[in-house]
Biopython code that builds the backbone (N, CA, C, O; Angstrom):
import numpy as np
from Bio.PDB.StructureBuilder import StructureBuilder

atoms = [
    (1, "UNK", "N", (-11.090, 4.855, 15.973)),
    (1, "UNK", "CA", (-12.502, 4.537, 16.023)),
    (1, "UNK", "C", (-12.907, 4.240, 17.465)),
    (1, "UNK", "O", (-12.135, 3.648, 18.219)),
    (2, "UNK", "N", (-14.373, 4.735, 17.929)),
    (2, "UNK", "CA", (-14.521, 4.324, 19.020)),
    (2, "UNK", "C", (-16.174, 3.736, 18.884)),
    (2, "UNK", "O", (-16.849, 4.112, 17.926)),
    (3, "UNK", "N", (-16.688, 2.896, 19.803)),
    (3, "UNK", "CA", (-17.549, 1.973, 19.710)),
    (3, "UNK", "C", (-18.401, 2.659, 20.562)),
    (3, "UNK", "O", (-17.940, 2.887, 21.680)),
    (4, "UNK", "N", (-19.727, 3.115, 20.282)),
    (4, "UNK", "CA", (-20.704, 3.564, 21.324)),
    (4, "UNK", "C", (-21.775, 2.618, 21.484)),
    (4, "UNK", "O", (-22.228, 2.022, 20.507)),
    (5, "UNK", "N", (-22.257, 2.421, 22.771)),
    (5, "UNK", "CA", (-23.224, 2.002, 22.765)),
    (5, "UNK", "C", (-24.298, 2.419, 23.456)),
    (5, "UNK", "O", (-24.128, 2.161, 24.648)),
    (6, "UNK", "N", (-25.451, 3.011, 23.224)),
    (6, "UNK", "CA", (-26.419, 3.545, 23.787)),
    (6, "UNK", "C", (-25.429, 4.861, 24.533)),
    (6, "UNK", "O", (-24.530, 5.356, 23.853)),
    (7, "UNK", "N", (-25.653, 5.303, 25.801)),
    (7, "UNK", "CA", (-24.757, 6.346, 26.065)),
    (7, "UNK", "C", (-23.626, 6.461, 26.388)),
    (7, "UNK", "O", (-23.007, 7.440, 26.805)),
    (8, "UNK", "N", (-23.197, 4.988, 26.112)),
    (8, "UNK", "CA", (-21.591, 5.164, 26.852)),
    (8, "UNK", "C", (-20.327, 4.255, 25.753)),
    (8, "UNK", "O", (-20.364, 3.185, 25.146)),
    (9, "UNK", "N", (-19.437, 5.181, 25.894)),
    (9, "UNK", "CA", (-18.698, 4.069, 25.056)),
    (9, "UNK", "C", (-17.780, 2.969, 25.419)),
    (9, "UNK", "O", (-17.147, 2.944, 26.475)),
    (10, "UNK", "N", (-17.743, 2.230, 24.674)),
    (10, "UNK", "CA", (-17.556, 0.526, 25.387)),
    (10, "UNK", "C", (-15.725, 0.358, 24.473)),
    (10, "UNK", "O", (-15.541, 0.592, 23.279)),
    (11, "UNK", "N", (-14.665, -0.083, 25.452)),
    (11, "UNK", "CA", (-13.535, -0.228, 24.780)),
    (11, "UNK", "C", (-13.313, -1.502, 24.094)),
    (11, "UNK", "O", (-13.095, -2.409, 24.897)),
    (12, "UNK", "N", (-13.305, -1.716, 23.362)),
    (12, "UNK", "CA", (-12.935, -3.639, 22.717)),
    (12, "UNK", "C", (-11.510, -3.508, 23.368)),
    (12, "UNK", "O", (-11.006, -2.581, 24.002)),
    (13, "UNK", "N", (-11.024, -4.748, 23.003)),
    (13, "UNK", "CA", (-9.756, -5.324, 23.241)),
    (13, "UNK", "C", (-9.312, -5.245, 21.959)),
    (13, "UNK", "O", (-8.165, -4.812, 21.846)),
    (14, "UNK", "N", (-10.005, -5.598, 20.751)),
    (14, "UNK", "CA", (-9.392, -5.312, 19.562)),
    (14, "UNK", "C", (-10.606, -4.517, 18.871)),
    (14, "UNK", "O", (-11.807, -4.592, 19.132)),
    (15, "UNK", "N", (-9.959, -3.754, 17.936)),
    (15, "UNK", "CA", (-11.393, -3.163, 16.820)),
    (15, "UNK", "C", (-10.931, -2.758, 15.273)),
    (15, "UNK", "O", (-10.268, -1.742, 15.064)),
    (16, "UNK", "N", (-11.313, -3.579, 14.305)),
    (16, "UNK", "CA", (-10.719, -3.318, 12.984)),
    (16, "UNK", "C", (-12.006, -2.943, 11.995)),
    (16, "UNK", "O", (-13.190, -3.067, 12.308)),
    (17, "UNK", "N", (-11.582, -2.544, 10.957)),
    (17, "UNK", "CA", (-12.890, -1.632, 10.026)),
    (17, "UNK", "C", (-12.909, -3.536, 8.920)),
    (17, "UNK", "O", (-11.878, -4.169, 8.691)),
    (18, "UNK", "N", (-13.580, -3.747, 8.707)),
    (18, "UNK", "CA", (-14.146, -4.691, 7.403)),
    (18, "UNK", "C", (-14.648, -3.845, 7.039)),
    (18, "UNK", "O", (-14.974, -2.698, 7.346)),
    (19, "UNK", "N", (-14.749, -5.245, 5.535)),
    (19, "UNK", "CA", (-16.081, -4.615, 4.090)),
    (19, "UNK", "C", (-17.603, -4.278, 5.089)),
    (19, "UNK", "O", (-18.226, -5.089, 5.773)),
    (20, "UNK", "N", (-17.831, -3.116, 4.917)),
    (20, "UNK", "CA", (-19.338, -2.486, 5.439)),
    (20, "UNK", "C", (-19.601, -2.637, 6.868)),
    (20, "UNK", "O", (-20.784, -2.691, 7.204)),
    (21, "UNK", "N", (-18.213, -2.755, 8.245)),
    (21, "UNK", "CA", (-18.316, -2.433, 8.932)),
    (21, "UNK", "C", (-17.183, -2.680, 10.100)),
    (21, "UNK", "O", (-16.004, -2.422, 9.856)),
    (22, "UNK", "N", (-17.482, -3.053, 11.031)),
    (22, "UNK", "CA", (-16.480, -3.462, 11.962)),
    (22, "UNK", "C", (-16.297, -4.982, 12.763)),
    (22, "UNK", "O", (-17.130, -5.887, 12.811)),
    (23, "UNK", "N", (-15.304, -4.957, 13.202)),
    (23, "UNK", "CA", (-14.901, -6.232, 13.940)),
    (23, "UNK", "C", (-14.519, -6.206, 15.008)),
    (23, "UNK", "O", (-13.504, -5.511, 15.047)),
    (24, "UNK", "N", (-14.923, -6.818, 16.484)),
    (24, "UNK", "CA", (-14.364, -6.122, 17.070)),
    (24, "UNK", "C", (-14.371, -7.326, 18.591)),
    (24, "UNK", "O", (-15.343, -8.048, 18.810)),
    (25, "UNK", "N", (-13.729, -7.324, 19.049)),
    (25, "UNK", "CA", (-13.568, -8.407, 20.340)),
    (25, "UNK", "C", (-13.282, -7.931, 21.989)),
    (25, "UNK", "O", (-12.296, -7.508, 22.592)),
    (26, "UNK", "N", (-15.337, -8.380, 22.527)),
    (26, "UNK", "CA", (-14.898, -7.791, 23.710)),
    (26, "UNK", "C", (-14.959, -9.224, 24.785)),
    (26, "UNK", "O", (-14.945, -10.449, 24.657)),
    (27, "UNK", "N", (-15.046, -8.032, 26.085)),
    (27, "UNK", "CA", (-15.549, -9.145, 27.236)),
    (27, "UNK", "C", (-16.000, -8.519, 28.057)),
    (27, "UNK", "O", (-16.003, -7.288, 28.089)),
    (28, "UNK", "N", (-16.657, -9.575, 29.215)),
    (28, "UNK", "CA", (-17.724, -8.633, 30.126)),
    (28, "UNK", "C", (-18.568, -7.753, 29.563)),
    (28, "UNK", "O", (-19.165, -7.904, 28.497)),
    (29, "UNK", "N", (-18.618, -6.671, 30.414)),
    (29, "UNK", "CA", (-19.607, -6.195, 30.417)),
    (29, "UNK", "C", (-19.767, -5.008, 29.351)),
    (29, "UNK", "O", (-20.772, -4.299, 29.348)),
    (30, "UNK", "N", (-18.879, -4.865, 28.591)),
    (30, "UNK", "CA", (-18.699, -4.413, 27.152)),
    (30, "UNK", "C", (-19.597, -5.177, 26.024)),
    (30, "UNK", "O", (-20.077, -4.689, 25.001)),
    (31, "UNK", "N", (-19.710, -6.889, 26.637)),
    (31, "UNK", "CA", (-20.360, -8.101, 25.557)),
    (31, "UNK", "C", (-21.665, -7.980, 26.205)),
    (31, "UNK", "O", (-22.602, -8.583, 25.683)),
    (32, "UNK", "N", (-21.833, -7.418, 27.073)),
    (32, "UNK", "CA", (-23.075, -7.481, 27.745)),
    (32, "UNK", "C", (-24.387, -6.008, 27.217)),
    (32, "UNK", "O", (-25.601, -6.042, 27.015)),
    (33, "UNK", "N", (-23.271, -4.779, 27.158)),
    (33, "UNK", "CA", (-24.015, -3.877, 26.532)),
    (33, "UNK", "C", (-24.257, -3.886, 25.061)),
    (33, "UNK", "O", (-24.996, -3.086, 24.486)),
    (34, "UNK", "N", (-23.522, -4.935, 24.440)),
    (34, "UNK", "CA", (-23.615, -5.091, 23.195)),
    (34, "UNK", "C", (-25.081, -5.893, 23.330)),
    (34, "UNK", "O", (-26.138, -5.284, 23.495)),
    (35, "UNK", "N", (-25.001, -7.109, 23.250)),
    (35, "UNK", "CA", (-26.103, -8.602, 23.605)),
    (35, "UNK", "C", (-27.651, -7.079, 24.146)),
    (35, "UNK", "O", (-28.660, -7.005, 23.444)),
    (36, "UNK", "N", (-27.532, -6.468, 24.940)),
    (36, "UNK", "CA", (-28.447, -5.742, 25.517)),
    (36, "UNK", "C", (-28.956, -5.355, 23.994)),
    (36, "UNK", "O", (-29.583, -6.078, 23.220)),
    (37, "UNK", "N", (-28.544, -4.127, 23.812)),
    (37, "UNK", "CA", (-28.912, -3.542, 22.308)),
    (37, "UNK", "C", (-29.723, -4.194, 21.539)),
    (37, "UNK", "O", (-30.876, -4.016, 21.144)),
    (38, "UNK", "N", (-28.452, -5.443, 21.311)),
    (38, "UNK", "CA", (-29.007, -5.815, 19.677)),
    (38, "UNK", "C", (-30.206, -6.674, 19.733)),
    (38, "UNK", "O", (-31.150, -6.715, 18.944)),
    (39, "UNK", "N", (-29.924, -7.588, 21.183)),
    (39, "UNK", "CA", (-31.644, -8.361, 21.260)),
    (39, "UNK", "C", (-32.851, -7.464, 21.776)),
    (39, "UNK", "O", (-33.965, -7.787, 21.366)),
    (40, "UNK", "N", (-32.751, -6.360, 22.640)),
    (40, "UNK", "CA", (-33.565, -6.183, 23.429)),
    (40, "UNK", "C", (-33.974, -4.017, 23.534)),
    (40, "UNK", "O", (-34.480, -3.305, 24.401)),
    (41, "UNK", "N", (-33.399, -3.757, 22.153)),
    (41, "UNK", "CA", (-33.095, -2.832, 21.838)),
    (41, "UNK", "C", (-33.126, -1.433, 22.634)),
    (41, "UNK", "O", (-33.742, -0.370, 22.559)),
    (42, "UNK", "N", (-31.918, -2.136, 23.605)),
    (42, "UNK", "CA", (-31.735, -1.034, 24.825)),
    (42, "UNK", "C", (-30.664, -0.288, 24.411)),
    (42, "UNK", "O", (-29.548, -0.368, 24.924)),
    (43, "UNK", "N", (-30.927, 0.361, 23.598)),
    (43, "UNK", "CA", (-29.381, 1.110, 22.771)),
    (43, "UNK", "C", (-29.474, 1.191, 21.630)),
    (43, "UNK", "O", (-30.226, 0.428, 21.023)),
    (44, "UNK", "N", (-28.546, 2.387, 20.829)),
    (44, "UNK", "CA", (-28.200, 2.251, 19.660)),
    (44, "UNK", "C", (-26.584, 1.675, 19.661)),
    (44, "UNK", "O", (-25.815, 1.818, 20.612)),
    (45, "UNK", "N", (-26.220, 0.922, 18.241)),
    (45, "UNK", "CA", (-24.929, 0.734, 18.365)),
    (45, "UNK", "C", (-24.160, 1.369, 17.470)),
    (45, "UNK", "O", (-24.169, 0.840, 16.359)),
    (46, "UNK", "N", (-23.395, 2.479, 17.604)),
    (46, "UNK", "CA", (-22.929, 3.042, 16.369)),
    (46, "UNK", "C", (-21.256, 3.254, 16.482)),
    (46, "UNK", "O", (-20.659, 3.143, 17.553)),
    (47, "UNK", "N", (-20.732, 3.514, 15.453)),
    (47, "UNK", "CA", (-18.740, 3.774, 15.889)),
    (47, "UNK", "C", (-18.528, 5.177, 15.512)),
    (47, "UNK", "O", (-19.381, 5.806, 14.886)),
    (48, "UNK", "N", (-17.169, 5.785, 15.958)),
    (48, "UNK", "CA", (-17.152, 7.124, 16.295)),
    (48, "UNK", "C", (-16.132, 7.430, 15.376)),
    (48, "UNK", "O", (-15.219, 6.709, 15.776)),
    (49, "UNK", "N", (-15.702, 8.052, 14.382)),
    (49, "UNK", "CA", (-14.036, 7.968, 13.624)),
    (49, "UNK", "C", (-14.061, 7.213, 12.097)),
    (49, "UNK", "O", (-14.858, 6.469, 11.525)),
    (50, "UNK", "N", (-12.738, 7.820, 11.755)),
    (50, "UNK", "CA", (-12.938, 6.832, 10.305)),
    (50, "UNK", "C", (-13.888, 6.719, 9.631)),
    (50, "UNK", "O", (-14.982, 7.043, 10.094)),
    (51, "UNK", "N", (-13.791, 6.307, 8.542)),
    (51, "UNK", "CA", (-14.537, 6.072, 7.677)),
    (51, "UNK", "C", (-16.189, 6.275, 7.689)),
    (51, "UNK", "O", (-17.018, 6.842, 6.977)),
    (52, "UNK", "N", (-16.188, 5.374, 9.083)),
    (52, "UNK", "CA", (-17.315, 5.086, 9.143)),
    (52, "UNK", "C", (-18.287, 6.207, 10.751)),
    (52, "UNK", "O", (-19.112, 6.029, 11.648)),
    (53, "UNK", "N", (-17.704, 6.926, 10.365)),
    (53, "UNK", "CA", (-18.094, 8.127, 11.249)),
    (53, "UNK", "C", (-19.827, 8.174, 11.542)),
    (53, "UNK", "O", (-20.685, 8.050, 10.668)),
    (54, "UNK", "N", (-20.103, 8.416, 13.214)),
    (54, "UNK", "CA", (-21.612, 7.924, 13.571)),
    (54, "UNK", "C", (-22.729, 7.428, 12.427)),
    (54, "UNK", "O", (-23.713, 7.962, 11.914)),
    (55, "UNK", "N", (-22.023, 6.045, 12.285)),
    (55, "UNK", "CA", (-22.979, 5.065, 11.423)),
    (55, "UNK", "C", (-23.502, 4.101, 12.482)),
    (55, "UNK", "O", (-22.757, 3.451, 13.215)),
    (56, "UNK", "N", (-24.883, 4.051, 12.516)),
    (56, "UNK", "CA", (-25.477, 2.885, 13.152)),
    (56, "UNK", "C", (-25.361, 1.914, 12.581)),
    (56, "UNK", "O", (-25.612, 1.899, 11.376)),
    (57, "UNK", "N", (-24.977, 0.863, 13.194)),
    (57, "UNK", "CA", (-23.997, -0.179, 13.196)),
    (57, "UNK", "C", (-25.336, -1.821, 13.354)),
    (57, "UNK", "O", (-26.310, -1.239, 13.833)),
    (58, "UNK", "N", (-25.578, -2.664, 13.270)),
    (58, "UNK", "CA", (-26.229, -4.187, 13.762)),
    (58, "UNK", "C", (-25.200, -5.033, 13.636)),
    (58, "UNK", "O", (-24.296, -5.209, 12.819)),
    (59, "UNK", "N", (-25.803, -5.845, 15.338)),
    (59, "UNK", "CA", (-24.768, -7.082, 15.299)),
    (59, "UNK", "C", (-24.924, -8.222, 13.545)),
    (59, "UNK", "O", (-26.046, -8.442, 13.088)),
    (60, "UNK", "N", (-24.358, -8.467, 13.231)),
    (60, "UNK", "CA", (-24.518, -9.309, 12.210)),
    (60, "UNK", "C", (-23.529, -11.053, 12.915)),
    (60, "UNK", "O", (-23.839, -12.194, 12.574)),
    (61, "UNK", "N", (-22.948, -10.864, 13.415)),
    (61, "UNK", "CA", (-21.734, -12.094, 13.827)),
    (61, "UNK", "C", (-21.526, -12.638, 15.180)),
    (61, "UNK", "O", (-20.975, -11.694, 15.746)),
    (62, "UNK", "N", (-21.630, -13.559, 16.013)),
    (62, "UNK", "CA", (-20.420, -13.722, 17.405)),
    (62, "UNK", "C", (-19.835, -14.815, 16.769)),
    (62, "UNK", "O", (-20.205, -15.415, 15.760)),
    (63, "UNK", "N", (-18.679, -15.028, 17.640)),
    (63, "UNK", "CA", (-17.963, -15.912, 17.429)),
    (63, "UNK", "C", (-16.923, -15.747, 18.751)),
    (63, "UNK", "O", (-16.014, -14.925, 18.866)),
    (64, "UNK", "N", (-17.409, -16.945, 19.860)),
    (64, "UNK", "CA", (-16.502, -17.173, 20.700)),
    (64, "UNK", "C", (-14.964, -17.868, 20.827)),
    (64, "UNK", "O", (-14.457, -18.845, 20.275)),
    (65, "UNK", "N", (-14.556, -17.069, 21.640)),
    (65, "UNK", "CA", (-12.790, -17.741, 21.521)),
    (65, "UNK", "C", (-11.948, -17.501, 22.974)),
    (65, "UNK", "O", (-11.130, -16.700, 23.429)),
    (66, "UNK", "N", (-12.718, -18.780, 23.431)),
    (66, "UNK", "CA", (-12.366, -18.520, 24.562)),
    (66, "UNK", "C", (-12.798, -17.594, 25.855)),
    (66, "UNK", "O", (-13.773, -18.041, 26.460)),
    (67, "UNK", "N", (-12.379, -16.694, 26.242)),
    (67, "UNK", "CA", (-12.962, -15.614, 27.166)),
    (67, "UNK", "C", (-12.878, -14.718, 26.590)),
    (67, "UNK", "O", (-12.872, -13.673, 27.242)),
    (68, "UNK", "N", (-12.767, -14.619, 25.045)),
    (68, "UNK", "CA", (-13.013, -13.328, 24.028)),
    (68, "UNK", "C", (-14.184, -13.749, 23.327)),
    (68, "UNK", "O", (-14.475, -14.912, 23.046)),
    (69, "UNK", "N", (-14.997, -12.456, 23.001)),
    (69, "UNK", "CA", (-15.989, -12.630, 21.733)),
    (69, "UNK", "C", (-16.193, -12.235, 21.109)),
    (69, "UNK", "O", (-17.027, -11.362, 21.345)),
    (70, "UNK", "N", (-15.816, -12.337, 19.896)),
    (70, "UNK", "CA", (-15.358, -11.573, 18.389)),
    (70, "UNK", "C", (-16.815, -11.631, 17.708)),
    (70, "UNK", "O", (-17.501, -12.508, 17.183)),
    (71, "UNK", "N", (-16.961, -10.070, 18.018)),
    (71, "UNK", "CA", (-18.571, -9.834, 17.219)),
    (71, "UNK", "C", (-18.341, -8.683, 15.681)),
    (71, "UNK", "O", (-17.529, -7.759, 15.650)),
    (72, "UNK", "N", (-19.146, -9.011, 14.704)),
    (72, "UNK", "CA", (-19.104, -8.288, 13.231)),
    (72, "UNK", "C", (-20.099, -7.310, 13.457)),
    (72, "UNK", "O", (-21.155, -7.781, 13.880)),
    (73, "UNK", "N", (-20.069, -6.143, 13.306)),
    (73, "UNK", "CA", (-21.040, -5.675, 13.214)),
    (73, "UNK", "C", (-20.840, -4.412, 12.040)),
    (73, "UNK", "O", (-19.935, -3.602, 11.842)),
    (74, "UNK", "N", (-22.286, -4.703, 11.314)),
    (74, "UNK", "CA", (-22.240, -4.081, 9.816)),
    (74, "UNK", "C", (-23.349, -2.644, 9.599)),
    (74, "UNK", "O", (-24.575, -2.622, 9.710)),
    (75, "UNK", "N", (-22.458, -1.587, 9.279)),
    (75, "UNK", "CA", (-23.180, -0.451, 8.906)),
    (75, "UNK", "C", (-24.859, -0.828, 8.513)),
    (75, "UNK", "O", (-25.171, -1.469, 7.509)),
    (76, "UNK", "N", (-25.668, -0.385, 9.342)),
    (76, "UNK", "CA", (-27.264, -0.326, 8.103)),
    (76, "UNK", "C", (-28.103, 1.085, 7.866)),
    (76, "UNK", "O", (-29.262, 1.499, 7.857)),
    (77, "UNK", "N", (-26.704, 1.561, 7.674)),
    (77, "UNK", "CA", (-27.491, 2.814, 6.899)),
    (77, "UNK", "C", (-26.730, 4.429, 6.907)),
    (77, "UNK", "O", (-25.565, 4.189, 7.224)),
    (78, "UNK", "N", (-26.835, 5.550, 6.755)),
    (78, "UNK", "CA", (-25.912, 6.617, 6.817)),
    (78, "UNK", "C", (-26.070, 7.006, 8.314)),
    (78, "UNK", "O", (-26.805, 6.604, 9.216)),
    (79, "UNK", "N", (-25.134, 7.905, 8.230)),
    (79, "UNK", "CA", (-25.039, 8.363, 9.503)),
    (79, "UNK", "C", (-26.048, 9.659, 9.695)),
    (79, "UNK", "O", (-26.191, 10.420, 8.738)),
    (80, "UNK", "N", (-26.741, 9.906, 10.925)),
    (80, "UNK", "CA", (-27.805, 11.018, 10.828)),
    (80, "UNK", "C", (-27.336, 12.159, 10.661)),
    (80, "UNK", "O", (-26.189, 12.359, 11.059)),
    (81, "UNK", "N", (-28.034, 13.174, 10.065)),
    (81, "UNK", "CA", (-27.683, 14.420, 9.777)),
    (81, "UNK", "C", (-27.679, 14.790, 11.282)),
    (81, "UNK", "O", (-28.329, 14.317, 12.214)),
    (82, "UNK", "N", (-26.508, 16.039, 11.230)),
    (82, "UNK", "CA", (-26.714, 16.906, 12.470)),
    (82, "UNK", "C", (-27.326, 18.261, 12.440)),
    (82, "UNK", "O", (-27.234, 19.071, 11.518)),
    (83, "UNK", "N", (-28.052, 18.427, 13.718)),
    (83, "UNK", "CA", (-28.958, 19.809, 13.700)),
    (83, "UNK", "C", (-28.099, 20.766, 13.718)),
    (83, "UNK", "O", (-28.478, 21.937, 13.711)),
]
sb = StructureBuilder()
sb.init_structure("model")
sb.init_model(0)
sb.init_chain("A")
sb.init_seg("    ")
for serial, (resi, resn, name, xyz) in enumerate(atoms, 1):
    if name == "N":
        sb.init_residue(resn, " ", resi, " ")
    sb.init_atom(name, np.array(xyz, "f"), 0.0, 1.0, " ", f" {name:<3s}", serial, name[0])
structure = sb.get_structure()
């Protein structure tokens, strides 16, 4: 699975599939293009692979730990048809 955000894709440190979406723990400026998106909707956030193949994705979670930040973020809706 890979994590896109707006045009570029962002690597977590960790990334696992949950019930209706993903989990995933970044830092810098990976947490920064995330935070961008979801408040200020400079981006789409969607994951690339698996299951959950280009599904747009919303933050639903943070949860800091330290100099990691373990964010949830849950499918809201199918993935777009392609032309």
């Amino acid at each position: 699975m890979q994590l896109i955000i707006g045009n570029r894709q962002v690597n977590p440190l960790r990334m696992k599939a949950v019930a209706g979406g993903v989990e995933a723990v970044l830092q810098g400026e990976a947490m920064l293009s995330l935070l961008d998106a979801a408040f200020h909707g400079a981006g789409t956030i969607e994951v690339y692979g698996g299951t959950l193949d280009r599904r747009p994705l919303e933050l639903a979670r943070i949860e800091m730990r330290g100099a990691e930040t373990c964010v949830t973020l849950l499918c809201r809706g199918p993935a777009p048809m392609l032309a």
